[in-house]
C-alpha positions as CSV (number, residue, x, y, z in Angstrom):
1,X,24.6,4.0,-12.4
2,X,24.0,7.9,-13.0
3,X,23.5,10.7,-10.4
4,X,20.8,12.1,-13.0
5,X,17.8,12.4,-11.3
6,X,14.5,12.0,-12.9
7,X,10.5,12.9,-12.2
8,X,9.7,9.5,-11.8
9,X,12.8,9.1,-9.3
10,X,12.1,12.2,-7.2
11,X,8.5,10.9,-6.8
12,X,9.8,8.0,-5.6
13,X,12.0,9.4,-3.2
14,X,9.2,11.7,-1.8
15,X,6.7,9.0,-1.5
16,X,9.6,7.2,1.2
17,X,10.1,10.4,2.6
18,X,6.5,10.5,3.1
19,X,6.1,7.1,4.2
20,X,9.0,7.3,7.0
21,X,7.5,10.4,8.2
22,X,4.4,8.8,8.8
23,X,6.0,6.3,10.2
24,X,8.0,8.2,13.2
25,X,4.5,10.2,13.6
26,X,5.5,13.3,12.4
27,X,2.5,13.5,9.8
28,X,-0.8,12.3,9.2
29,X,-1.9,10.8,5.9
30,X,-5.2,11.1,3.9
31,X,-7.1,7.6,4.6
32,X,-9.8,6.3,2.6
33,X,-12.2,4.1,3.7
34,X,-13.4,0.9,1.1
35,X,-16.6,-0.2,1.6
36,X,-15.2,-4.2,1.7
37,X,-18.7,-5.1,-0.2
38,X,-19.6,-8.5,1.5
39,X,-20.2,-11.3,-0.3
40,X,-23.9,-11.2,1.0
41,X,-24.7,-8.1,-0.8
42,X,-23.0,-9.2,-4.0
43,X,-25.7,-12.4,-3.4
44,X,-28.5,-9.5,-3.2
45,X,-27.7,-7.7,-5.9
46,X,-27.2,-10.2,-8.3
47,X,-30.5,-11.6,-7.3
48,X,-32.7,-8.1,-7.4
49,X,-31.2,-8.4,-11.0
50,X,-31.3,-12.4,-12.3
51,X,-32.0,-16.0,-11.3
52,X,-28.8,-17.2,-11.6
53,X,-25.3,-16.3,-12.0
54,X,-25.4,-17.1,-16.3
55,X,-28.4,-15.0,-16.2
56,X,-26.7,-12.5,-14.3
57,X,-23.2,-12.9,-16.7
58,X,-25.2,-12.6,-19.9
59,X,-26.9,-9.0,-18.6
60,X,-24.1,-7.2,-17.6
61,X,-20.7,-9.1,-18.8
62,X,-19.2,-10.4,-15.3
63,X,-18.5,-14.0,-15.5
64,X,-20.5,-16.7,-13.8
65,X,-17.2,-18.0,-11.8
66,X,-16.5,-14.8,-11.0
67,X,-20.1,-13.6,-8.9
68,X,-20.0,-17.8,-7.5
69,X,-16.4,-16.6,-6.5
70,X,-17.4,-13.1,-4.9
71,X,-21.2,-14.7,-3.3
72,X,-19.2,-17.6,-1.9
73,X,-16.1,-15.6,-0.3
74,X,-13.3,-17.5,-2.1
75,X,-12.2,-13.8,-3.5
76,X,-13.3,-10.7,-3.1
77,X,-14.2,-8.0,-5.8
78,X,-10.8,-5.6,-6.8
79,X,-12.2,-1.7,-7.1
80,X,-13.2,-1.7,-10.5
81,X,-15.5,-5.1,-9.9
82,X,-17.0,-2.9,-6.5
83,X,-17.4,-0.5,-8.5
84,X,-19.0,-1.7,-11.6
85,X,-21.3,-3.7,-8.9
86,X,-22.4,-0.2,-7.6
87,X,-23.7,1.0,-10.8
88,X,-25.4,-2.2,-11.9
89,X,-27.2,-1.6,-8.1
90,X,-28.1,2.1,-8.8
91,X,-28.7,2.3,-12.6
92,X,-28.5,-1.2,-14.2
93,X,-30.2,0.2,-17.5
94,X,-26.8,2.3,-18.1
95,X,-25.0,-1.0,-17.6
96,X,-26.9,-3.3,-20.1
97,X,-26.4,0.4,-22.4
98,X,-22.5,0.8,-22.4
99,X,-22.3,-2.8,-22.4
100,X,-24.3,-3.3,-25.4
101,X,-23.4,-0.2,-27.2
102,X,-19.5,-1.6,-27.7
């Protein structure tokens, strides 16, 4: 091993500084809340949208086993899937664009 620190090791080390500081109370970190997007209102929006979940995968790219997996609660969405379920609830036209468009 080397004593050379780096960038990416500094960070490191900072981020468990951080972390044990929290910890022991002596700071307060930044939260961020997640909206957990229920599987109900993954149901809703893909049904404002399609009949079905093919319907649904050929308008704007998500997989059929992936929306039965998200309606039915086996898994939920990761950030990007949220996400990319947001915009298809506020402006699917942009969706169906960019998708098309590639």
């Amino acid at each position: 091993m080397t004593d050379k620190k780096t960038e990416f090791g500094e960070g490191i080390l900072q981020g468990l500084e951080e972390a044990l500081a929290w910890k022991r109370g002596e700071i307060a970190l930044e939260t961020v809340n997640i909206d957990p997007m229920p599987p109900e209102r993954i149901k809703e929006i893909r049904k404002r949208y399609s009949k079905s979940t093919k319907d649904f995968e050929r308008r704007f790219g998500i997989p059929a086993a992936t929306m039965n997996n998200w309606e039915q609660g086996r898994r939920k969405p990761d950030p990007a899937g949220r996400l990319l379920l947001k915009v298809i609830e506020e402006s699917p036209a942009a969706v169906e664009k960019a998708l098309h468009a590639a």
